[in-house]
C-alpha positions in Angstrom: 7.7 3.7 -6.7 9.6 6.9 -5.8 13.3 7.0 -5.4 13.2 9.9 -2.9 16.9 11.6 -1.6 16.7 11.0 2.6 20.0 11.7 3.4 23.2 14.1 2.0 26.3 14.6 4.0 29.8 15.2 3.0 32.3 12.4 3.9 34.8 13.5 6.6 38.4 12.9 7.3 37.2 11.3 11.0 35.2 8.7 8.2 38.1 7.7 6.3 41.0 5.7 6.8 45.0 7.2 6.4 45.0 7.6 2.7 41.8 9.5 2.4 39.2 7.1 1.3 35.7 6.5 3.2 35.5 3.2 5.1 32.9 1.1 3.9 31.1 0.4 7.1 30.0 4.5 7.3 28.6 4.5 3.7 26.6 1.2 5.0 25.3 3.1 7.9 24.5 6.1 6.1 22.5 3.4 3.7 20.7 2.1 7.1 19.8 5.3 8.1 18.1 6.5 4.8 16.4 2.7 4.6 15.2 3.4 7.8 13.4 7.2 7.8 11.7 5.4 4.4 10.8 2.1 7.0 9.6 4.1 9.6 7.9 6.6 7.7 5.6 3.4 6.0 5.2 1.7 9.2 4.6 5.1 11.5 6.4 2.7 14.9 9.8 1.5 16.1 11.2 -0.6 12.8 14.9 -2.8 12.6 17.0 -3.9 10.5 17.0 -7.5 9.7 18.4 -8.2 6.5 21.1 -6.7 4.1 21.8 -8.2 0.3 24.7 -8.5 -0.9 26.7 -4.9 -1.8 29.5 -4.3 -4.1 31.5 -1.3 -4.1 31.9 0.1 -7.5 33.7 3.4 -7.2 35.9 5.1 -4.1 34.7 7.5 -1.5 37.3 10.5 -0.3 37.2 12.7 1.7 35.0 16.1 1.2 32.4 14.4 -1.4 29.3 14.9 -1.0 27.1 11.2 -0.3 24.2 11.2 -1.7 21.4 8.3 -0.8 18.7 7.6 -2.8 15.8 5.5 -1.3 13.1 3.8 -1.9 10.2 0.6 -1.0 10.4 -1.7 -2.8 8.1 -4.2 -1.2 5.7 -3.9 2.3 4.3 -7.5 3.7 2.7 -7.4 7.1 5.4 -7.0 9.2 8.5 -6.1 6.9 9.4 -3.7 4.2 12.1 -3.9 1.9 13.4 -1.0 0.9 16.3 0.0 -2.2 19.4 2.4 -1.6 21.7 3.5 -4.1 24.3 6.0 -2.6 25.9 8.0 -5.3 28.6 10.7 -4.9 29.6 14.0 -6.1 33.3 15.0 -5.9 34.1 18.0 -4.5 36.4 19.7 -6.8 34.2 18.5 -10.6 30.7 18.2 -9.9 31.0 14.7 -11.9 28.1 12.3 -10.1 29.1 8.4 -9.7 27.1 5.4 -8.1 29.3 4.4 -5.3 26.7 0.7 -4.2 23.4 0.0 -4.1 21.6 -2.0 -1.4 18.5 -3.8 -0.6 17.7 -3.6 3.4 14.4 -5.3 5.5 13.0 -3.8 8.1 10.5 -5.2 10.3 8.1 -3.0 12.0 8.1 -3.7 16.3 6.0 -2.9 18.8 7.3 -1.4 22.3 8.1 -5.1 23.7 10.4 -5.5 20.3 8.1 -8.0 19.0 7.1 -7.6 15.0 3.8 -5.6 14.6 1.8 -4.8 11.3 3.0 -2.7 9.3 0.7 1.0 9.2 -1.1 1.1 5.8 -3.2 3.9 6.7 -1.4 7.1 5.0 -0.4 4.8 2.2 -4.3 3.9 2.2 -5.2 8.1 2.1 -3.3 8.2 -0.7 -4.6 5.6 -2.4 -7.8 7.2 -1.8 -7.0 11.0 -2.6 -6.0 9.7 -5.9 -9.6 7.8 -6.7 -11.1 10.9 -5.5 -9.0 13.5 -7.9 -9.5 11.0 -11.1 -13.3 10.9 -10.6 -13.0 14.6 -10.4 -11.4 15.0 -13.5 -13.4 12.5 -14.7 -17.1 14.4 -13.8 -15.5 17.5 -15.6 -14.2 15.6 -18.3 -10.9 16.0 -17.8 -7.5 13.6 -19.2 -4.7 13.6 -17.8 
């Protein structure tokens, strides 16, 4: 599995409460949002939310870091995907990196009524296949990788 970066953005005052730091509920939806480009991405339809595990803050948020999250499936079924988020941050004025929470969010993939569909397999399928196809390659020249 690839943990890809879907989303950057740097935390603004209208995000944070009177002494500077980031309210937890916009670092959850900026979670959401990177769980569901991943989601939709798999599925190729309309996907939701459905499920959250538990999250712990482990370091602060402030104003004018940059957010950084990380995403990543985890697991598709026929109908849902679970997909991993870490959100990590950079501060503004040292460069120094720090995981902020991590999260694991389901999606189900829905059709236009809003009732769960399958899930697309067919670009995860191609690549699946383009992979075959470049190992016998390598193979019929004799190549290792």
């Amino acid at each position: 599995m690839d943990r890809k970066l879907t989303i950057q953005v740097v935390a603004m005052p209208s995000d944070a409460n009177p002494d500077g730091d980031i309210f937890g509920g916009w670092i959850l939806s900026q979670m959401d949002l990177a769980a569901g480009v991943v989601a939709q991405k798999e599925a190729r339809c309309r996907v939701v939310t459905i499920a959250i595990d538990s999250m712990v803050f482990k370091n602060p948020v402030h104003v004018g870091d940059r957010i950084c999250c990380y995403a990543e499936m985890i697991k598709v079924g026929t109908t849902s995907m679970k997909i991993k988020v870490e959100v990590w941050v950079t501060d503004k004025m040292t460069d120094d990196r720090r995981q902020v929470t991590e999260g694991l969010f389901t999606f189900v993939a829905i059709d236009e009524n809003g009732k769960p569909q399958p899930v697309d397999r067919r670009e995860a399928e191609a690549k699946k296949q383009a992979q075959r196809d470049l190992e016998q390659k390598r193979a019929e020249h004799g190549i290792v990788s």
